[in-house]
C-alpha positions in Angstrom: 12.5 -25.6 1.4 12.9 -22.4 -0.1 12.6 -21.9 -3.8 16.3 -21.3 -4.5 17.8 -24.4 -3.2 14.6 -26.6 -4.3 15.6 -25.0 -7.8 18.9 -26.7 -7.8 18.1 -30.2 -6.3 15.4 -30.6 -9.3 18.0 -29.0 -11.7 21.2 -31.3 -10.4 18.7 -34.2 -10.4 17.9 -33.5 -13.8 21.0 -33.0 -15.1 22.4 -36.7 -13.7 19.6 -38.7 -15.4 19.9 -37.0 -18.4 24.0 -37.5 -18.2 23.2 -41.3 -17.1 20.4 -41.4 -19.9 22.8 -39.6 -22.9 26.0 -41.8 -21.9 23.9 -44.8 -22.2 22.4 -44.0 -25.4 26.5 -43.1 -26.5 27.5 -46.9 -25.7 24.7 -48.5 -27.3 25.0 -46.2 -30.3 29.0 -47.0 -30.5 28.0 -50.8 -29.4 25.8 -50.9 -32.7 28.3 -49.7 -34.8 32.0 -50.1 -33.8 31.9 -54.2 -35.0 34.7 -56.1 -36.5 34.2 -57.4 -39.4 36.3 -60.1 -41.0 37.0 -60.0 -44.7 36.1 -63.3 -46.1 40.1 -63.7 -47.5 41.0 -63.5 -43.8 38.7 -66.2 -43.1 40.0 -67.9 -45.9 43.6 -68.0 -44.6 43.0 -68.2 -41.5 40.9 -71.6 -41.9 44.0 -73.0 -44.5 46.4 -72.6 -41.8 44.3 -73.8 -39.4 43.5 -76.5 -40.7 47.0 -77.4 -41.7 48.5 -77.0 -38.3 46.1 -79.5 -37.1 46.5 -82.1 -40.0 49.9 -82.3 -40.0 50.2 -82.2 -36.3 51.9 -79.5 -35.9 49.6 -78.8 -33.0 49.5 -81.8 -31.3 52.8 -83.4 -32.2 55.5 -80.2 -31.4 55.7 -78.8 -28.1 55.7 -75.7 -28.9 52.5 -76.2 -31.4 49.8 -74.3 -29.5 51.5 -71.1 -29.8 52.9 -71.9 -33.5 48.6 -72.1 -34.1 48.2 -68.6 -32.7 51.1 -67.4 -34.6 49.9 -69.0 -38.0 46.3 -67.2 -37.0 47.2 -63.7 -35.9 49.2 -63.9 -39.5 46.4 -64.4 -41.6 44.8 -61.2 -40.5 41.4 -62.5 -38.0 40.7 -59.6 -36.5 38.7 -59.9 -33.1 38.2 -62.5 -30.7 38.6 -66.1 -31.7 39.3 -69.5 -30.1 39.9 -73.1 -30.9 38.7 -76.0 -28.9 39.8 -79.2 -28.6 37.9 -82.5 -29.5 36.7 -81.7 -25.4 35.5 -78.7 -26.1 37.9 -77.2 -24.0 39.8 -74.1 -25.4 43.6 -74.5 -25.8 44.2 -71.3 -28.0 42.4 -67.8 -28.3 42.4 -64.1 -28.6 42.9 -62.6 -26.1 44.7 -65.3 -24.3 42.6 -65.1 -21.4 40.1 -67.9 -22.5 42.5 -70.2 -22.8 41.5 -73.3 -20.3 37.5 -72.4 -20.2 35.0 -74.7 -21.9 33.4 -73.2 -25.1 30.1 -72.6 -25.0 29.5 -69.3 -26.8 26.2 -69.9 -28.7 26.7 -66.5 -30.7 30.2 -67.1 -32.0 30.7 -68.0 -35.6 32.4 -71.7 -36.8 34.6 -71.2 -38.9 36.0 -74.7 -39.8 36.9 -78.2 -38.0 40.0 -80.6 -38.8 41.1 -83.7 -37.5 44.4 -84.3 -36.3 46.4 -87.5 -37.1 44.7 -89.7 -34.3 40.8 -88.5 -35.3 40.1 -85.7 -32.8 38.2 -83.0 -34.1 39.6 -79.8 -33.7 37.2 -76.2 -34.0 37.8 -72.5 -35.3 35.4 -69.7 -33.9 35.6 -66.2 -34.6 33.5 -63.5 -32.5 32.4 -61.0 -35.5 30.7 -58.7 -32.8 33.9 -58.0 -30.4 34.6 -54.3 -29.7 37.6 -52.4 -31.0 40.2 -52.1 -28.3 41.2 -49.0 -29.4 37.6 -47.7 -29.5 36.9 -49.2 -25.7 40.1 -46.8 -25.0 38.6 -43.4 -26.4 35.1 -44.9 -24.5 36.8 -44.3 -21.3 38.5 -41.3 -22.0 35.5 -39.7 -23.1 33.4 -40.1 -19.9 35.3 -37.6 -18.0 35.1 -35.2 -20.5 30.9 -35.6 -21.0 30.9 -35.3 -16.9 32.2 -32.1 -17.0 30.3 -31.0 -20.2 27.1 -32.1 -18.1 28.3 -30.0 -14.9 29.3 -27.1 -17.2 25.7 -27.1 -18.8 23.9 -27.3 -15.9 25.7 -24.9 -14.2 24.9 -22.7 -17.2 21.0 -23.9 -16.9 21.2 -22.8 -13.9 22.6 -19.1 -13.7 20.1 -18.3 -16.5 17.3 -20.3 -15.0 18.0 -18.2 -11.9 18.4 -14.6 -13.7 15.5 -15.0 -16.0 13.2 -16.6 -13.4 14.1 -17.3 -10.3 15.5 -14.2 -8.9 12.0 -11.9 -10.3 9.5 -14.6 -8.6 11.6 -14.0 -5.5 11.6 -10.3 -5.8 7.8 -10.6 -6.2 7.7 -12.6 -2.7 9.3 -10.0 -1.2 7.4 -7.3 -2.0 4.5 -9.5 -1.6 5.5 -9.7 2.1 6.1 -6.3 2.4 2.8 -5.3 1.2 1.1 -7.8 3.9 3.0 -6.5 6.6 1.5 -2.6 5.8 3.9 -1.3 3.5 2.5 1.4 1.1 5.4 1.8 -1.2 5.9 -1.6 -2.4 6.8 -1.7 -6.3 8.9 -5.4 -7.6 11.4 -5.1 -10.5 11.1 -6.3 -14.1 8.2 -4.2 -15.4 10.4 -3.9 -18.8 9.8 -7.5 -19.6 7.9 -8.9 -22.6 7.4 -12.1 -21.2 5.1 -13.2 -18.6 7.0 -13.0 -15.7 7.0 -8.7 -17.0 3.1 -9.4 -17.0 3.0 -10.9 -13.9 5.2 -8.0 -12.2 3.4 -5.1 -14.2 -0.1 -6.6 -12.8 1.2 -7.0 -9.1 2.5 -3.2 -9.2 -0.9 -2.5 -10.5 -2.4 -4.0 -7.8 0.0 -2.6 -5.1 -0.9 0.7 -6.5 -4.6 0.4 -6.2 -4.3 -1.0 -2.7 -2.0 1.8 -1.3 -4.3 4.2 -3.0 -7.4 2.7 -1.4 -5.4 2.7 1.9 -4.5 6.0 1.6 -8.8 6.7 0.7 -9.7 4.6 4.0 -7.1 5.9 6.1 -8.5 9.8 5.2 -12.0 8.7 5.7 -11.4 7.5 9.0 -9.9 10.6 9.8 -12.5 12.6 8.6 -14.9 10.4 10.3 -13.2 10.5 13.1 -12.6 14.5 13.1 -16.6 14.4 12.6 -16.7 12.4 15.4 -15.0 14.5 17.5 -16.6 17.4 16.5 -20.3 15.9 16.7 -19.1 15.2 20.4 -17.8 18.7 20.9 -20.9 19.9 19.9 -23.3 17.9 21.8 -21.5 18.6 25.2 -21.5 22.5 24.4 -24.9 22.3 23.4 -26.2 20.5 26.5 -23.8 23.0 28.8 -25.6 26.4 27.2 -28.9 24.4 27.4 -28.2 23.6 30.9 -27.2 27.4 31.6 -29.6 29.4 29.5 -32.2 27.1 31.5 -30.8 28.7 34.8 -29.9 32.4 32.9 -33.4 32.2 32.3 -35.0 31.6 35.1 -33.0 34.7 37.1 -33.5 36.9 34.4 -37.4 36.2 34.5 -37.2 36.5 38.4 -35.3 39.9 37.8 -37.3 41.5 35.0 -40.5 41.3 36.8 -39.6 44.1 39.2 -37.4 45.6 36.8 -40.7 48.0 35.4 -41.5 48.8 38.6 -38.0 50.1 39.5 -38.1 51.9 36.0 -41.2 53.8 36.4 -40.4 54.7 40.4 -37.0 56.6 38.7 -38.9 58.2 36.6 -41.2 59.3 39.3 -38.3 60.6 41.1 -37.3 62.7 38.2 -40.0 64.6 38.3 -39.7 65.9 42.6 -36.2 66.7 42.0 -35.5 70.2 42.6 -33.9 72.2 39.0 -31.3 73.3 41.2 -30.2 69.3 42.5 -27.6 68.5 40.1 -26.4 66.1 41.7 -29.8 64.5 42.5 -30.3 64.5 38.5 -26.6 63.1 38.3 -27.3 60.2 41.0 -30.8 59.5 39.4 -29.3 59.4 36.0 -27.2 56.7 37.0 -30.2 54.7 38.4 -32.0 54.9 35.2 -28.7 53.6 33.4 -28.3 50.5 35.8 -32.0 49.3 35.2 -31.7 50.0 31.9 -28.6 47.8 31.2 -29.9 45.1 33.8 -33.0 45.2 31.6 -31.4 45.0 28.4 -29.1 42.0 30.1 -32.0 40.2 31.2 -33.7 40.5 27.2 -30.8 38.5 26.0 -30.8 36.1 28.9 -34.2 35.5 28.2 -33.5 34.5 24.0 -31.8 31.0 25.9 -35.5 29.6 27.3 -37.6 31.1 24.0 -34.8 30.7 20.8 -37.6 30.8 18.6 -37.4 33.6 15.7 -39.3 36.5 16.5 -40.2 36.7 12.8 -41.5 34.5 9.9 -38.2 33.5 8.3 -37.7 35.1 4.4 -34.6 34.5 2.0 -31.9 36.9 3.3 -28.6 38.0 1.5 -25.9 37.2 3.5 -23.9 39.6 1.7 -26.0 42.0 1.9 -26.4 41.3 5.7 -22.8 41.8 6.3 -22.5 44.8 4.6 -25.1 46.5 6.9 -23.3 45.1 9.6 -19.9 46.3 8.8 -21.9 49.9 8.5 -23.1 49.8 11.8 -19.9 48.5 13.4 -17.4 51.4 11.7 -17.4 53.2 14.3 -15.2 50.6 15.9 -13.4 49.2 12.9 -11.5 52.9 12.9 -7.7 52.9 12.1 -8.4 49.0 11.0 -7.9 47.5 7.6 -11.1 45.6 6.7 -11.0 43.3 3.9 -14.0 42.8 2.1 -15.0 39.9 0.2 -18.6 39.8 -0.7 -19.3 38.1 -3.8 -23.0 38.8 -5.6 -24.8 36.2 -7.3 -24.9 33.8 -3.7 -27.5 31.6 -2.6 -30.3 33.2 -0.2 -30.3 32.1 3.3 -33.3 31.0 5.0 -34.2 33.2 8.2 -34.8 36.2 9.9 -32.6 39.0 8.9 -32.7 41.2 11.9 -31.4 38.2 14.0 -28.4 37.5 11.0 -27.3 41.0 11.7 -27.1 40.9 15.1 -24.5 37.9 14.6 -22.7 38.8 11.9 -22.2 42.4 13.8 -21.5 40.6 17.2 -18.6 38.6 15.4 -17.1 41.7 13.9 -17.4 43.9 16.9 -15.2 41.1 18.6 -12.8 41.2 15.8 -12.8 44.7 16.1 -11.7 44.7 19.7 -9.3 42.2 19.0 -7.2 44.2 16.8 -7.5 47.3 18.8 -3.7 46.8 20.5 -2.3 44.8 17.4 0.7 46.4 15.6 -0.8 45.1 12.4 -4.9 45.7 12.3 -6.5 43.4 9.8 -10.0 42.2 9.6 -11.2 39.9 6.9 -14.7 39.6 6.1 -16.1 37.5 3.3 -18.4 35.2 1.9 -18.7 32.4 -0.1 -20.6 28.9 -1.2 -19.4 25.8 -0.3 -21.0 21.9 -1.1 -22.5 20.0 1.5 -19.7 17.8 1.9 -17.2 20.5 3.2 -17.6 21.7 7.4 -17.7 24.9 8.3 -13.9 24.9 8.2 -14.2 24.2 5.0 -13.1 20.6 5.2 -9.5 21.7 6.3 -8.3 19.9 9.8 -8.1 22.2 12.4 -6.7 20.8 15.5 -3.0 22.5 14.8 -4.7 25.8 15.2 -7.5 24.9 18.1 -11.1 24.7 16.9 -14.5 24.2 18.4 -17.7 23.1 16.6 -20.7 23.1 18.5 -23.4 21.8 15.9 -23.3 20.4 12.4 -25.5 21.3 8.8 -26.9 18.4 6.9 -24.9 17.4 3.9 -26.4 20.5 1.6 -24.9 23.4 -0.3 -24.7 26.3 2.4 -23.6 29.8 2.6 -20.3 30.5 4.6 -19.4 33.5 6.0 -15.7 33.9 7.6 -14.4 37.1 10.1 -11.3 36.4 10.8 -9.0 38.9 12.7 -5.3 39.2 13.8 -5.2 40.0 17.2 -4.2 38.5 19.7 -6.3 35.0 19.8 -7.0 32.8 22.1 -5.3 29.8 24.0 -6.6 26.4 23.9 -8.5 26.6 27.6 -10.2 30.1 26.4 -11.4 28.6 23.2 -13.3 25.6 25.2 -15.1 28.0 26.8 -15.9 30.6 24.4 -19.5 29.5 24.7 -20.0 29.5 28.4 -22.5 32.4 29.6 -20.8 35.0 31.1 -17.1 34.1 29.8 -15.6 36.6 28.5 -12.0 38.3 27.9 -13.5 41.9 27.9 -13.4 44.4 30.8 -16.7 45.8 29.6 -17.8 42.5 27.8 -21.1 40.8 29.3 -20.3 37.3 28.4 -23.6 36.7 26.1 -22.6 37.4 23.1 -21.3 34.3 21.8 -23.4 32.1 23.1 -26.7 34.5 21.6 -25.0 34.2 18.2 -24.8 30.1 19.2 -28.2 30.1 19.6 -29.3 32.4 16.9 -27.2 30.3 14.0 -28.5 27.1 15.7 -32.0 28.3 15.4 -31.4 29.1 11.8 -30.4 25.0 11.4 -26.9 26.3 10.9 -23.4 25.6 12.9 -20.9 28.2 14.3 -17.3 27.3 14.6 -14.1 29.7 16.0 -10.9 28.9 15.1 -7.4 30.7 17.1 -3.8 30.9 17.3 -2.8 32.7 20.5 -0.8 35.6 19.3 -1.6 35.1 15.7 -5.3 35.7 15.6 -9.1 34.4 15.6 -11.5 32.9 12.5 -15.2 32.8 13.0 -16.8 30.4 10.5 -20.7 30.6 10.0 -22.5 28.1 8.2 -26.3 28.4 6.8 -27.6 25.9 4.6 -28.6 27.9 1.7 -32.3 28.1 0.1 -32.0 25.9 -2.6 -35.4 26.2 -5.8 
């Protein structure tokens, strides 16, 4: 049963045994005290002229001598029941007339005198002192209606303020109490104004709903992140094990082709030397020999960084600002009729590693920005730097699924060194961003497909994690992130 309607049984229950128990304790109280009492000079009279109607024989004599004894007895002022009983013991005349006939046995009731008639019977007077007022057994009765529907009217009263002040807040509180088990974040129950408990009780419960959506919220964002991490972790393992597969097999043909590369390279220059002065065209022809094995050489060099990533040099504390300044020198050239944005901050962290190898990525990363923005009516290229705690990704902690990312390794949780190029040019779609780390993908005409996955493999080596970030048509974020020297 619910709460409401067990409310009201209890309450209407209550409410008839307290009207049973307070009308009960009305009659006794008006059975104590509403008594007749007979003045002795009524007794007085009443026992002359009783006694005188039997003497003479008035009441035994006369036909009519019963009711000339009732007459002579309701004159003398007896209030209350009374009866008078023959030598039998048999009444022959009372108030109220209703006794008349019974035998008289009335323990309680009060003698008030005997006579004997003329042939010796013994006639008796008895008054009942304790006999209710008739008029008092009249306003009895028509009082009982009236406390029925004082007793309905209070309870009903009971009621609407048992069920204001109390009943309708603990069923408020249910509700939201339901609510809240079923998932429901913004669950807050009326009545926090109250003084009284039930404003305790309500103010703690929204206390506690607030804590719990708030530590719903925490989880649910962990998860997330977790999840994101997840995600990302996995991203990275399968690019990893994809270059590792592929610079295995990059490797192994470039070591096959630089063998005889020198020997190809020293026969051109032979050659040089037998040509006629006059053989332009031999010089043209061998010219373009020597350039070929030259660029399959210098191919074959950054094939060959896959199968021995170790740093050529003993790693010092770099600058990365300093780093990307050089960088951005050496890449001008290209960055022509572009707006570059600087932001390199002194004062940051040193990086652990091998400087050369930094610039070649950060200048690898800005050359592609460069050629990003080459067709783009607006020409903007953002390169900065910054520190960020371990607990932040490369991203910076920011989700990046709405605008396509790809992580392919992850720093320890330790303060690092980020460094973002970011471009708007044209970007890249979803497809071209999962394989912006393949060998030999690339979206260049003259591009050679390497250098992305070199600059993988150089930040990777450094214990760091590369991500790239793009919006086709809206442009491309590179996000480097060294763990910096910390003591």
């Amino acid at each position: 049963m619910k709460l409401r309607p067990k409310t009201m049984v209890i309450t209407g229950i209550v409410m008839l045994v307290g009207f049973v128990i307070v009308t009960l304790a009305f009659i006794a109280q008006l059975l104590s005290t509403a008594k007749v009492e007979n003045s002795p000079a009524a007794k007085t009279k009443a026992c002359e002229r009783f006694r005188l109607c039997v003497e003479s024989g008035v009441l035994t004599r006369t036909e009519n001598g019963r009711d000339r004894l009732v007459q002579y007895i309701r004159d003398s002022g007896l209030a209350g029941h009374w009866a008078v009983a023959d030598p039998a013991g048999k009444v022959i005349a009372a108030e109220p007339p209703e006794l008349c006939g019974r035998q008289h046995s009335d323990e309680s009731a009060e003698l008030l005198t005997a006579a004997r008639d003329l042939g010796g019977g013994e006639y008796r007077l008895y008054a009942h002192a304790t006999m209710l007022d008739p008029k008092l057994t009249g306003h009895l009765a028509a009082l009982v209606p009236a406390m029925l529907f004082a007793a309905l009217l209070l309870g009903a009263v009971l009621w609407l303020l048992l069920s204001r002040q109390v009943l309708t807040p603990v069923v408020e509180l249910a509700e939201a109490s339901r609510l809240m088990a079923s998932g429901s974040t913004a669950v807050k129950a009326g009545g926090e104004g109250r003084p009284d408990e039930i404003g305790e009780l309500v103010r703690a419960f929204n206390r506690m709903a607030g804590e719990v959506a708030a530590n719903r919220k925490g989880l649910e964002r962990r998860v997330a992140e977790e999840t994101e991490k997840a995600r990302r972790a996995e991203a990275a393992a399968h690019i990893a094990q994809r270059l590792a597969a592929t610079g295995k097999l990059a490797a192994g043909v470039a070591h096959e082709i630089n063998n005889p590369l020198g020997g190809m390279l020293n026969a051109a220059k032979r050659l040089e030397s037998s040509i006629p002065p006059g053989d332009a065209k031999g010089r043209e022809y061998l010219g373009l020999i020597q350039e070929g094995i030259e660029r399959v050489a210098r191919t074959t060099r950054q094939m060959l960084r896959f199968q021995r990533p170790a740093q050529a040099a003993a790693p010092e504390p770099v600058d990365v600002s300093e780093a990307l300044a050089s960088a951005l020198r050496f890449a001008e050239h290209r960055l022509k009729g572009a707006e570059v944005a600087r932001e390199l901050p002194a004062g940051l962290p040193p990086v652990l590693g091998v400087r050369q190898e930094l610039e070649q990525v950060f200048l690898n990363l800005i050359l592609n920005a460069a050629d990003a923005v080459k067709d783009s009516a607006m020409k903007r290229v953002t390169v900065r730097a910054r520190l960020a705690d371990g607990g932040q990704s490369a991203a910076g902690g920011r989700p990046t699924a709405a605008a396509g990312s790809l992580q392919p390794t992850a720093c320890g949780p330790q303060p690092a060194v980020v460094v973002e190029i970011e471009d708007s040019g044209c970007g890249m779609t979803a497809e071209e961003l999962a394989s912006a780390f393949d060998i030999f993908h690339t979206t260049k005409a003259e591009g050679s497909g390497l250098g992305l996955p070199v600059a993988h493999s150089i930040v990777t080596s450094h214990g760091g994690e590369l991500v790239l970030e793009s919006v086709k048509g809206k442009g491309t974020k590179a996000v480097v992130r060294l763990p910096a020297k910390v003591g």
